[in-house]
N, C-alpha and C positions, 0 to 999 in steps of 0.2 A: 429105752428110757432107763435113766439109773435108779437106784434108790435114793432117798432124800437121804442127807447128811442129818436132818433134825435129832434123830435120838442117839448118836454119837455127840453130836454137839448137847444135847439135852444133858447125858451123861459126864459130860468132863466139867459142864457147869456145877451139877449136883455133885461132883467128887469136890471138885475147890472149894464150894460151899459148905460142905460138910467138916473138913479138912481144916479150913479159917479157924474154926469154934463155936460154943454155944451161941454167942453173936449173931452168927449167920445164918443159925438153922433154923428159927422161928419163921422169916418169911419166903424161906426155900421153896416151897411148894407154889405160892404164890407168883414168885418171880418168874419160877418155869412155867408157869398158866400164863403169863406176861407174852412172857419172850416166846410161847408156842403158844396160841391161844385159839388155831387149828388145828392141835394135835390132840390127837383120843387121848381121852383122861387115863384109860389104861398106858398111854406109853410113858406118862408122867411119872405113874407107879411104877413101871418098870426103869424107869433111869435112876431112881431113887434106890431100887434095890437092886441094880448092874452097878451103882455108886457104894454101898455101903459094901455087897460081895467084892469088890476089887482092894476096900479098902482091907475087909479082911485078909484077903491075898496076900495083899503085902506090909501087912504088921502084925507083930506081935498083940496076941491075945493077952491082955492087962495092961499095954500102953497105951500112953496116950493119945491116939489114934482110936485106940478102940471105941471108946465113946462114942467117937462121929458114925462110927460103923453101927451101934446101937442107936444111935438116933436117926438114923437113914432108913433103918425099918421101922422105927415106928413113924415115921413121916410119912411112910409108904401106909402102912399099915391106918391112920390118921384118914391119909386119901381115900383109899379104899373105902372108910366110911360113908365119906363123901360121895364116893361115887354109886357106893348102893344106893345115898338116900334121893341121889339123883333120879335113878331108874325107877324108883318106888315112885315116884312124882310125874313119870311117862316120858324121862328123856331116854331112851335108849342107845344110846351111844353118845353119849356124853364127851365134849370136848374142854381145852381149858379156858377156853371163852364162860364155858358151861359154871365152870367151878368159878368161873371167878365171879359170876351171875349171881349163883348161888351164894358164897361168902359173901359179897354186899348183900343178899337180900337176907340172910342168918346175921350180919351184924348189925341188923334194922331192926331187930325181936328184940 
């Protein structure tokens, strides 16, 4: 059996996403909870920052590209919260079915 294609495809979504502009990156995280919403919340934060390192790879540090690459860690970074405060709550191994559970039930407070 092979490996899934999902976090290569996770990945090249979160690079174009990030890549578009401020625009796109608000509901970035969401989207990929969307489109994988049986994928561990850890691979979400990992396509997020396999997205922002590529994007440093290939641009210049002060163009404008960089930004995206700064905002793809803190996207990452963002999630992660989310995902501790999942585990603190007794899900342990959180999917992004999970996060997206969670974000409607944080935008009902």
């Amino acid at each position: 059996m092979g490996l899934s294609s999902a976090p290569a495809d996770m990945g090249v979504l979160a690079l174009e996403r990030l890549l578009e502009g401020p625009q796109s990156w608000h509901g970035l995280p969401m989207a990929l909870a969307q489109q994988w919403p049986a994928a561990p919340a850890g691979e979400i934060i990992f396509a997020l920052i396999a997205a922002a390192q590529a994007i440093e790879g290939h641009f210049l540090e002060g163009g404008p590209a960089h930004e995206a690459a700064v905002q793809g860690y803190r996207l990452a970074a963002v999630l992660g919260l989310d995902l501790y405060a999942l585990q603190v709550v007794g899900i342990s191994a959180p999917r992004g079915q999970d996060l997206l559970d969670w974000w409607e039930t944080e935008a009902g407070h």
